[in-house]
N, C-alpha and C positions, 0 to 999 in steps of 0.2 A: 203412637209408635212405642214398643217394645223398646225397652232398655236393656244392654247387654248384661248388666247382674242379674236381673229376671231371671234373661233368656238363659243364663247359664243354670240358675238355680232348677229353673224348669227341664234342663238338657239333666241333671245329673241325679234330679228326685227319678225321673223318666227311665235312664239309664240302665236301671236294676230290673225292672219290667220285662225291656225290650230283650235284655241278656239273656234272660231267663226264658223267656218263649223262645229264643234261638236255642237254645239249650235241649228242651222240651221236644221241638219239632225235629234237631238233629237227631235224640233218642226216637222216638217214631219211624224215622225214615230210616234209621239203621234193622230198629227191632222189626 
């Protein structure tokens, strides 16, 4: 079982990724 500091550190390395392709895809579908 996942320990919650893990899961957080995995939630917050992740976090900048996930941002940024939302970012990405919103430019696309506006251009």
């Amino acid at each position: 079982m996942i320990n919650l500091s893990s899961l957080l550190a995995i939630t917050l390395c992740l976090y900048p990724y996930a941002n940024m392709d939302f970012i990405i895809s919103d430019v696309i579908l506006q251009g």
